[in-house]
KEFI-58344 format. One record per residue: x, y, z of N, C-alpha, C in turn; residue number from 1. Coordinates in Angstrom, 1 decimal. Layout:
<rokes>
      n.X      n.Y      n.Z     ca.X     ca.Y     ca.Z      c.X      c.Y      c.Z   num
        X        Y        Z        X        Y        Z        X        Y        Z   NUM
...
</rokes>
This chain:
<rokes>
      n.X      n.Y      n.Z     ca.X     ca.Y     ca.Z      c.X      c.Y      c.Z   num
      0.8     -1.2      0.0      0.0      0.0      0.0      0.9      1.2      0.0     1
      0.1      2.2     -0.7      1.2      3.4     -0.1     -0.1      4.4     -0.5     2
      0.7      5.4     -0.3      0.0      6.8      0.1      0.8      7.9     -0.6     3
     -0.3      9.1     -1.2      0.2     10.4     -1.8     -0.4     11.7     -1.0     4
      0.3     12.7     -0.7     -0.5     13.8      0.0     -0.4     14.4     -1.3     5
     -1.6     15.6     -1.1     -1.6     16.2     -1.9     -1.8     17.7     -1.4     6
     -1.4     18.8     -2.2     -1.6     20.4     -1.5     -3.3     21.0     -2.2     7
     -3.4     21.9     -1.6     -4.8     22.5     -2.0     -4.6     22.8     -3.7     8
     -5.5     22.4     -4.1     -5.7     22.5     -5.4     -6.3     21.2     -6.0     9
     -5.5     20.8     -7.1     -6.2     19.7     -8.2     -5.0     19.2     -8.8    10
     -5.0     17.6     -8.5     -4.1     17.3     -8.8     -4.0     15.5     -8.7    11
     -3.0     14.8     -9.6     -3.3     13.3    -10.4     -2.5     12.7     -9.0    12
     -3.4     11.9     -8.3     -2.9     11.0     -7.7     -2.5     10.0     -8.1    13
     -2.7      9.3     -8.7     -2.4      8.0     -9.7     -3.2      8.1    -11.5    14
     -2.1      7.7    -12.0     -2.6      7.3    -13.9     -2.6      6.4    -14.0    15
     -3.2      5.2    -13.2     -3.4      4.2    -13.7     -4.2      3.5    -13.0    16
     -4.7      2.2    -13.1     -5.8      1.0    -12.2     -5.9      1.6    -10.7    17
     -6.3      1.4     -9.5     -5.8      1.6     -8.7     -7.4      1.3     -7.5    18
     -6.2      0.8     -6.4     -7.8      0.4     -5.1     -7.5      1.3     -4.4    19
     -8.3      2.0     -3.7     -8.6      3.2     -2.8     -9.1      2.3     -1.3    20
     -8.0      2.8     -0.7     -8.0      2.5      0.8     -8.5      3.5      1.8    21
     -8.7      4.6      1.7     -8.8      5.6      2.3     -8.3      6.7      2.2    22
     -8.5      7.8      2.9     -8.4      9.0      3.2     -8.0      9.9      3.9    23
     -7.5     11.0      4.2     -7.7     12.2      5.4     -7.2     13.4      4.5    24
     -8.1     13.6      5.0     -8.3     15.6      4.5     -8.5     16.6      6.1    25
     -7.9     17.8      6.3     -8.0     18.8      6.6     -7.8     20.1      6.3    26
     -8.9     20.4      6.8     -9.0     22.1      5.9     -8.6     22.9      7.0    27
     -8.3     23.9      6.7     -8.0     25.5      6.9     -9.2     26.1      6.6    28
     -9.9     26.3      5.8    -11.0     26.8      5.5    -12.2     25.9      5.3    29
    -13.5     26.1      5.4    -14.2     25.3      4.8    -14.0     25.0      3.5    30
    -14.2     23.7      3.3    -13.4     23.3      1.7    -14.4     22.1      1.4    31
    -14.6     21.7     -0.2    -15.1     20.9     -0.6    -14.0     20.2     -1.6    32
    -13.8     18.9     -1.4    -13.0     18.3     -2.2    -13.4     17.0     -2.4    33
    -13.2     17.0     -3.9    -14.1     15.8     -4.7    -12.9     14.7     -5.3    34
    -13.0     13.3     -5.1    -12.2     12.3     -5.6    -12.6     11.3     -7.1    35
    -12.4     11.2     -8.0    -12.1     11.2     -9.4    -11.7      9.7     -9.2    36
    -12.6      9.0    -10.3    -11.6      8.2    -11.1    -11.7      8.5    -12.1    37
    -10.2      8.8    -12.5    -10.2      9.3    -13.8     -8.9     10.6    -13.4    38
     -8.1     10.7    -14.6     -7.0     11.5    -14.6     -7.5     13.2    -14.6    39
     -8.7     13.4    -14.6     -8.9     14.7    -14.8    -10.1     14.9    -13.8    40
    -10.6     16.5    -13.5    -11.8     16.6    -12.8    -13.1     16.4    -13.6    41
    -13.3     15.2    -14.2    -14.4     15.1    -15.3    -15.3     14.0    -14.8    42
    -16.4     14.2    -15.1    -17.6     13.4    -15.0    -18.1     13.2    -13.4    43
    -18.5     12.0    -12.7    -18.8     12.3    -11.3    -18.0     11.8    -10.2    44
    -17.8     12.3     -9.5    -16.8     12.0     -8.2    -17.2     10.7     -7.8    45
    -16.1      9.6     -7.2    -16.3      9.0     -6.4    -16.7      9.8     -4.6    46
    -16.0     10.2     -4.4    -15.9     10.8     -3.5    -16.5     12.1     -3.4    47
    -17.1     12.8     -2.5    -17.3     14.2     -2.6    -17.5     14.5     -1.2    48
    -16.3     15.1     -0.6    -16.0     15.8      1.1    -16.4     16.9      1.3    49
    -16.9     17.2      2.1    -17.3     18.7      2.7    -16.4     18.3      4.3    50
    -15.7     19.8      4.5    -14.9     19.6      5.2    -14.5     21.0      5.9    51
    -15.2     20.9      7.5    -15.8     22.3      8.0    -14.1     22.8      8.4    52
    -14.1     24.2      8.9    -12.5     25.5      9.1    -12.5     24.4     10.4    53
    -10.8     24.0     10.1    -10.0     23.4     11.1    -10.4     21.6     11.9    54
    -11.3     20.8     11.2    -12.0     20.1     10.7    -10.9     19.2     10.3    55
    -11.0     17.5     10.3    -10.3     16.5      9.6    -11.0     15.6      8.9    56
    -11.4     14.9      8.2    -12.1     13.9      7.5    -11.3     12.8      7.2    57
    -11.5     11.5      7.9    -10.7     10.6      7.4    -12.1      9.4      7.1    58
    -11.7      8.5      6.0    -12.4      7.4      5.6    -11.1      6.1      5.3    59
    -11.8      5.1      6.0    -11.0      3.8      6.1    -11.4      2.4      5.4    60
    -11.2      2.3      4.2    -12.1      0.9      3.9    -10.9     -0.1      3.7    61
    -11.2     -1.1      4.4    -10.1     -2.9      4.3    -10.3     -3.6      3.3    62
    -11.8     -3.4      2.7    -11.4     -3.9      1.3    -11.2     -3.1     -0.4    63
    -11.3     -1.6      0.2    -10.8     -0.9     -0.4    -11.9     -0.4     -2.0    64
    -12.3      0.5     -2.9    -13.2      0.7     -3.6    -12.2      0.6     -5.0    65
    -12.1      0.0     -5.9    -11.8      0.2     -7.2    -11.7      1.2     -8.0    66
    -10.7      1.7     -8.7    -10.5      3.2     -9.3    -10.3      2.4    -10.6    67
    -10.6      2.7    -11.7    -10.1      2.2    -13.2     -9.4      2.9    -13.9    68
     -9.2      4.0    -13.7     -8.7      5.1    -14.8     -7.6      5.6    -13.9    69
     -7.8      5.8    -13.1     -6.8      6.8    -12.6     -7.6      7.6    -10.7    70
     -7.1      8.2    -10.5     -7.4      9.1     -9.4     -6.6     10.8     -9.0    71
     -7.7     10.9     -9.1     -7.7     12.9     -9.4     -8.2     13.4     -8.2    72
     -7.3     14.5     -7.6     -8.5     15.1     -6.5     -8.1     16.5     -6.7    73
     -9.6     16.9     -6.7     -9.9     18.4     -6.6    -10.2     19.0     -5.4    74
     -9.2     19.9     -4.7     -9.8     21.1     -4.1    -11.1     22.0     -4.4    75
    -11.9     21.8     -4.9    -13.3     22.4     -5.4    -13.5     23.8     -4.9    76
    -13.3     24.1     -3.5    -13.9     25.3     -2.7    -12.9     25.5     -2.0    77
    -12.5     26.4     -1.1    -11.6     26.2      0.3    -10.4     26.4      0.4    78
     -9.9     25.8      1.6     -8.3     25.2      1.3     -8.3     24.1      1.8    79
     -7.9     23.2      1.4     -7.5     21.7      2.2     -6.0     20.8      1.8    80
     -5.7     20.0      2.7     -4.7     19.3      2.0     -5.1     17.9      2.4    81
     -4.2     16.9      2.3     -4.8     15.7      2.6     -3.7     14.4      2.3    82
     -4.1     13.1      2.0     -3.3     12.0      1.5     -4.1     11.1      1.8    83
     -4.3     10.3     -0.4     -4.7      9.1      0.0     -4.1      8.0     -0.6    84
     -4.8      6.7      0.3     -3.9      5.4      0.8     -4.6      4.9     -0.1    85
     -3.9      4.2     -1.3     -4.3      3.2     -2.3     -3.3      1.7     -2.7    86
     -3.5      0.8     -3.3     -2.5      0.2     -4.0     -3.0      0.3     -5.2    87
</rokes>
């Protein structure tokens, strides 16, 4: 397993197949940040956080959710940063 953080904004966590293990995000601001399969912010989020000022959001799954394309996460609103756990 490993893990990528990412800074506020939008940005390619993985280009390729990939299982999604989890999560954590915290904001600085209230922030909305949406998780992608798929290398771009296009079509519908797997994920979509709302994530209140000074606020953490973590999600844990053991068997983990399937990404096919890739994994993209958008900062949408806010500021947040985060890192997620996939193989």
């Amino acid at each position: 397993m490993q893990y990528k953080i990412f800074p506020t904004g939008s940005t390619i966590i993985n280009s390729e197949r990939a299982i999604v293990h989890g999560f954590n995000i915290r904001a600085t601001a209230t922030a909305v940040v949406n998780v992608y399969d798929n290398i771009a912010a296009t079509g519908d989020p797997v994920f979509k956080i709302n994530v209140s000022t000074t606020e953490s959001v973590s999600y844990d799954s053991f068997k983990g959710i399937p990404f096919n394309t890739g994994i993209f996460v958008e900062v949408a609103s806010g500021t947040a940063t985060g890192s997620i756990f996939f193989e």
